[in-house]
C-alpha positions in Angstrom: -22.6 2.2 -8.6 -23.5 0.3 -11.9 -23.0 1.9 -14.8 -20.3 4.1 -13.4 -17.5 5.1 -16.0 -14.4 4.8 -14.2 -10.3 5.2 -15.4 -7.7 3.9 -13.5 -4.1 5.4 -13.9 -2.2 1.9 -12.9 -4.6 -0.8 -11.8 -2.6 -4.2 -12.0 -0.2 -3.0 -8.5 -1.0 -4.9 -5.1 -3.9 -3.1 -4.5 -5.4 -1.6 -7.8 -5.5 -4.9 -9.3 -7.8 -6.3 -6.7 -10.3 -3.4 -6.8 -10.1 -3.6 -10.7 -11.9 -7.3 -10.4 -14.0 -5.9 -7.4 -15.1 -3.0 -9.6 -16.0 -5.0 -12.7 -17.9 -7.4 -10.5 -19.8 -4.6 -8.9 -21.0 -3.7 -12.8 -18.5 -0.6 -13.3 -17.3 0.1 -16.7 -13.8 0.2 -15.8 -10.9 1.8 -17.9 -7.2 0.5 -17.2 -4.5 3.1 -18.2 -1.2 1.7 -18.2 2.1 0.7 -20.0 1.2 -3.2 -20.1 4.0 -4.7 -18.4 3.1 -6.6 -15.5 1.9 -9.9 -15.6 1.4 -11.3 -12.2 -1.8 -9.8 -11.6 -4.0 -9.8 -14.9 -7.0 -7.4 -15.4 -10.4 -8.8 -15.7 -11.4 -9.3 -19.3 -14.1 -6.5 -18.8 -11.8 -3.7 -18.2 -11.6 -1.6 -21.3 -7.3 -1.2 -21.2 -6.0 2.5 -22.3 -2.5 1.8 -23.5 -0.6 4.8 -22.1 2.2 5.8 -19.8 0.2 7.3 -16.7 3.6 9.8 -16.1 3.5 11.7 -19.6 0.8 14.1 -19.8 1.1 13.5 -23.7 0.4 9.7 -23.4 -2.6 10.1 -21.5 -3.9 12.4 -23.2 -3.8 10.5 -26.4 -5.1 7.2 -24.5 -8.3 8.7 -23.1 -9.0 10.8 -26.0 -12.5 13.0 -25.7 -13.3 9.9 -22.3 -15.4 12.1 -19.6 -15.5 9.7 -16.1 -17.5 9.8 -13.2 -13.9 8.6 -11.7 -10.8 9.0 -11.7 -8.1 7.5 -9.6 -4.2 7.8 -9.7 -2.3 4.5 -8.4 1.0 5.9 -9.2 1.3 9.4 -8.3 4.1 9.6 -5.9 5.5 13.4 -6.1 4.2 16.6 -6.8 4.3 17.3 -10.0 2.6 14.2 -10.3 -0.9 15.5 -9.3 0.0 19.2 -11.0 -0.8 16.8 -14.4 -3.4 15.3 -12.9 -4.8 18.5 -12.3 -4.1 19.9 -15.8 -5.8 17.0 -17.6 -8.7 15.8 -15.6 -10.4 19.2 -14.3 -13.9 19.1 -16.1 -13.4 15.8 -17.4 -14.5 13.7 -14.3 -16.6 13.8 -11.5 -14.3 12.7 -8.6 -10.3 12.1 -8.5 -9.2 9.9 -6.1 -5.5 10.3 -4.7 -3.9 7.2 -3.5 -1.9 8.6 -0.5 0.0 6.6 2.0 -0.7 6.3 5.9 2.9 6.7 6.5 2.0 10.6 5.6 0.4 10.5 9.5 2.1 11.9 12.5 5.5 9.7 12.6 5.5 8.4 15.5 2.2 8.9 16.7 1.1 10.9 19.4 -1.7 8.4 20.2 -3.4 5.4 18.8 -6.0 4.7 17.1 -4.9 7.0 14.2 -7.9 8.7 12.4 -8.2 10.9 9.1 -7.8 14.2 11.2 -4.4 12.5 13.0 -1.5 15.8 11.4 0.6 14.6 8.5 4.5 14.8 9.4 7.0 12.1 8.7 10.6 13.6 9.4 12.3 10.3 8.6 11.0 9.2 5.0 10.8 10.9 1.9 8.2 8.8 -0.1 6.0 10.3 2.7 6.8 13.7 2.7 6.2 13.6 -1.0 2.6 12.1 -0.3 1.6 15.0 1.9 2.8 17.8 -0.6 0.6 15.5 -3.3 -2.3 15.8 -0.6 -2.0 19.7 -0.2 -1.8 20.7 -3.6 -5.0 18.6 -4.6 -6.3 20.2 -1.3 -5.8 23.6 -2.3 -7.4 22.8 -5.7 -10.5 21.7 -4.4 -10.5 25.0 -2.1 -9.8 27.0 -5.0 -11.1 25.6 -8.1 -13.5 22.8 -6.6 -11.5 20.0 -8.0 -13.4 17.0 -7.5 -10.6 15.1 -5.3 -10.9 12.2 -2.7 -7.9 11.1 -0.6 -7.3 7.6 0.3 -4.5 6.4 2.6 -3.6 2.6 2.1 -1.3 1.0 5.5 0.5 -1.8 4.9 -1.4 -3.7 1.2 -0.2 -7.3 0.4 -0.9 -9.8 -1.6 0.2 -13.1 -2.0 3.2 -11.8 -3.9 4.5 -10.0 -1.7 6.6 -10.8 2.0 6.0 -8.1 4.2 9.5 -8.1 5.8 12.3 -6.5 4.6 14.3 -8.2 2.0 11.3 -10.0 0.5 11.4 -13.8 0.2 14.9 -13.3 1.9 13.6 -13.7 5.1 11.9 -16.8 4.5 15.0 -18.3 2.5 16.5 -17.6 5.8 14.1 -19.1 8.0 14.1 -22.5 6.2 18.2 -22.8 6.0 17.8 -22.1 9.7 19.2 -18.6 9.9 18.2 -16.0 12.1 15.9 -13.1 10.5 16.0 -9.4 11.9 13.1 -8.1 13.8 13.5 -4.5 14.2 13.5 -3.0 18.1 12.1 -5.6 20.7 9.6 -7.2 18.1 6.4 -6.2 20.1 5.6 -3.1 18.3 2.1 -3.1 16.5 1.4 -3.0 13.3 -1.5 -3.4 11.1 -1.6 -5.9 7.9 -4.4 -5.5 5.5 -4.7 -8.1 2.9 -5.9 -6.5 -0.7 -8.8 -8.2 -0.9 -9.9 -6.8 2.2 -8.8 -3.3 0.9 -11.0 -3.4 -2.6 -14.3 -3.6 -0.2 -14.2 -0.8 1.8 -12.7 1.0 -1.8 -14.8 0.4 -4.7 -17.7 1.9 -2.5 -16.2 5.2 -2.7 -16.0 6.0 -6.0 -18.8 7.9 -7.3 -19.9 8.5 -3.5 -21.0 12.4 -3.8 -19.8 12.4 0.3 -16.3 11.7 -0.5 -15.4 14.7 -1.7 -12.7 17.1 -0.2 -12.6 14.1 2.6 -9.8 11.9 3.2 -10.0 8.0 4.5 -7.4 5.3 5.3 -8.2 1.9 4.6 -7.2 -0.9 6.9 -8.1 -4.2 8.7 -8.4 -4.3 12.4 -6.3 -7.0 12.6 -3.6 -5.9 14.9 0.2 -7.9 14.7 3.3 -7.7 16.5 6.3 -7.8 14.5 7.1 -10.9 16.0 3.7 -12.4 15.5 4.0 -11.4 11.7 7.6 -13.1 11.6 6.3 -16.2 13.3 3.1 -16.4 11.0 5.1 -16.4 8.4 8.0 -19.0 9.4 4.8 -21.4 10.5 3.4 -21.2 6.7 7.1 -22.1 5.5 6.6 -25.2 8.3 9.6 -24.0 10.2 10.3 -21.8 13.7 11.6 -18.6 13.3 15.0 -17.7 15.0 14.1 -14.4 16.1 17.1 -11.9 16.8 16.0 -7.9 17.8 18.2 -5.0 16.6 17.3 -1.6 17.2 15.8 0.2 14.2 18.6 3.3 14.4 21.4 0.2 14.1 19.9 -1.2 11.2 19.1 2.4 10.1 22.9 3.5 10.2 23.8 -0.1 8.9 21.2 0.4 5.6 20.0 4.3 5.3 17.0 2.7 2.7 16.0 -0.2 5.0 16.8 2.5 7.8 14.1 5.3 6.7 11.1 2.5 6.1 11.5 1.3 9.7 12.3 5.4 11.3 9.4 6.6 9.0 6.9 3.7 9.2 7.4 0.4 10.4 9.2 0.7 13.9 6.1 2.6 15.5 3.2 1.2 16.6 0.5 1.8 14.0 -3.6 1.1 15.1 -6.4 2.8 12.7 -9.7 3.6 13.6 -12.0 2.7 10.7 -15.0 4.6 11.7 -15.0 7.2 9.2 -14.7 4.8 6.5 -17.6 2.7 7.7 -19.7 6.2 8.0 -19.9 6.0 4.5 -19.3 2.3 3.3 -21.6 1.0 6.5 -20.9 -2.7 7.7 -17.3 -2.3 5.7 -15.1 -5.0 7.9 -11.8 -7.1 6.5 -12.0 -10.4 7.2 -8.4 -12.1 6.1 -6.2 -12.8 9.0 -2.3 -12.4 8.5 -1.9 -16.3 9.3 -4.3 -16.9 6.0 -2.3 -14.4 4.4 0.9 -15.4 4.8 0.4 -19.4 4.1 -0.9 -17.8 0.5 2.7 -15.7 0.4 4.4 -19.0 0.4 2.0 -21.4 -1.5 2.2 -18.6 -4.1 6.0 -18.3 -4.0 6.5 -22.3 -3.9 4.9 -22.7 -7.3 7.3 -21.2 -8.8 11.1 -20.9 -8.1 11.8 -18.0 -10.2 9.4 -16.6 -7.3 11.6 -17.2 -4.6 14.3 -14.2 -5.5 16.9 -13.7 -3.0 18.3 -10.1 -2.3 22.2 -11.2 -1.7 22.8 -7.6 0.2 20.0 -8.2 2.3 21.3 -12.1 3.1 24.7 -10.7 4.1 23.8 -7.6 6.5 21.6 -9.8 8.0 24.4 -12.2 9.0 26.1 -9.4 10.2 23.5 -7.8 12.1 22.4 -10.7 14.0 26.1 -11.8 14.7 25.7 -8.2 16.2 23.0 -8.3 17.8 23.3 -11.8 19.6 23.7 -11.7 23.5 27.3 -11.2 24.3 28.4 -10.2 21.4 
C-alpha cells in the first residue's frame, strides 16, 4: 500500500474525510479533488489538494492534468451521468475506480437478513437508490466490455460526530432536552446498523490498490446491531435526559412528509443486518470497534461546543408536534 498514488473526487464528506487521514497515515500519496468549501472536517496536511469541481468534466480535467493513479475513487457520484464522466476521463489513466454506492441499492425490504454483496438491488420507494444502482450497472457493463478497472463499495448508515442520525438533525435532541416527544418510526424495534467513520476508513483504505477487488462489490459496516429505539435512547442519555418516545407508522409520516417519507419506505423502516464476510476475505481481521453509545455522546459533545452547531429545522419541530399529538394513545 505505500507509495500508492491515489485521487479522491470529494474526500472531506462524513466518510472520505476519515479515510483521507487513514490513507495518508497508511503512507499513500493522496490527491484531494474538490471545490474547497467545507471546513468541518480538514484534510491532513499531506494530501496533495486538486482544486476542481468533481461534476464538470472540464474542471477535472484541468485539476489532474497529465496525473496517472493507481486509484481512483468518486465520493460524489450520485446519478448516471455521473460515472459516464468518470468513465470518459479516467479509462487508461488509473488502475482501479472505486464507486461509492449506497446499501440502500439492496433488496428494499429484504427478503432475509444478513444482507451480503450478492443480496439483488431494487429499492421501489427511493430515488437516491435507484440512481445508485443504474451508477453500479453502467460501471458494470464497462468493466464487462472495456475492462474498466471499477470497485463498488456500498457504505450503510456513515456518521460522524457531526452528524444526528435521526431525522431532522439536532432537532431531535433539541426536543428531547425541552422535554418534547421525538418520532420513532413504526414500533421502534426495527434493526438497524450504525457504523461510525472511523470504523469505516479501516476496512476501506485496504481496498485500494487490492488487484482482488476488481469487478467485486463490498458493503462496509459495523456489526453493531441497534433498535431504533435503542439509537433514540443512546442518544437522549448523551444529552443527560430520557427520551419520550412516541411510534408512528412509517406510511403516516410518509404521507405527512413525502422526503422524510421515502428515507424511512426506502431505507430506514426495515430491518437492516450485513454480513461482513466478504469484506474480511480480503481485508482479514477487519472488525469496527465504536459502539453507537460512544458515538452518540461525541454527536453532542461536538454540537455543545458550539451553538451555531445546534441548527434547528423549524418544519421538522412542527410536524413533529403534530405527529405525536397524532400518534398519542387516544388520540
Amino acid at each position: 500500500m505505500p507509495g500508492l498514488r491515489v485521487l479522491f473526487l470529494g474526500g472531506t464528506g462524513i466518510i472520505s474525510s476519515a479515510c483521507s487521514w487513514l490513507a495518508v497515515e497508511r503512507g499513500i500519496e493522496l490527491f484531494v479533488l474538490n471545490r474547497g468549501q467545507s471546513t468541518d472536517r480538514p484534510l491532513p496536511a499531506e494530501a496533495t489538494v486538486l482544486r476542481g469541481d468533481a461534476r464538470d468534466p472540464a474542471s477535472v480535467r484541468e485539476a489532474i492534468g497529465g496525473r496517472e493513479f493507481d486509484a481512483v475513487v468518486d465520493w460524489v457520484a450520485y446519478a448516471p451521468g455521473d460515472v459516464q464522466a468518470d468513465i470518459a476521463a479516467f479509462s487508461g489513466r488509473t488502475g482501479q475506480f472505486v464507486f461509492i454506492s449506497s446499501a440502500s441499492a439492496y433488496q428494499t425490504p429484504p427478503s432475509r437478513v444478513p444482507v451480503v454483496e450478492s443480496t439483488p438491488l431494487r429499492n421501489p420507494f427511493w430515488q437516491y437508490s435507484r440512481d445508485k444502482i443504474a451508477c453500479e450497472e453502467l460501471l458494470r457493463a464497462a468493466y464487462r466490455d472495456e475492462a474498466f478497472p471499477v470497485t463498488i463499495v456500498r457504505p450503510s448508515h456513515t456518521y460522524d460526530k457531526t452528524e444526528v442520525p435521526l431525522h431532522g438533525g439536532w432537532t431531535a435532541v433539541a426536543r428531547m432536552r425541552q422535554g418534547k416527544p421525538v418520532i420513532v418510526h413504526g414500533d421502534g424495534t426495527s434493526l438497524w446498523t450504525l457504523t461510525h467513520h472511523a470504523d469505516f476508513a479501516p476496512g476501506f483504505v485496504p481496498l485500494l490498490g487490492h488487484p482482488r477487488t476488481l469487478g467485486e462489490s463490498f458493503h462496509i459496516t459495523s456489526d453493531d446491531v441497534l433498535t431504533w429505539d435503542q439509537i433514540t435512547r443512546a442518544l437522549a442519555a448523551a444529552a443527560g435526559v430520557r427520551a419520550d418516545i412516541v411510534h408512528v407508522p412509517s406510511e403516516v409520516i410518509a404521507a405527512a412528509d413525502p422526503e422524510w417519507g421515502a428515507g424511512l419506505l426506502g431505507d430506514k423502516a426495515h430491518s437492516m443486518v450485513f454480513d461482513n464476510a466478504k469484506l474480511r476475505s480480503v481485508v482479514p481481521g477487519y472488525r469496527a470497534v465504536i459502539p453507537f453509545e460512544q458515538g452518540a455522546r461525541e454527536i453532542v459533545a461536538w454540537h455543545d461546543e458550539n451553538p451555531s452547531r445546534r441548527r434547528i429545522d423549524a418544519g421538522v419541530d412542527a410536524l413533529s408536534d403534530k405527529l405525536a399529538q397524532a400518534g398519542r394513545p387516544g388520540n
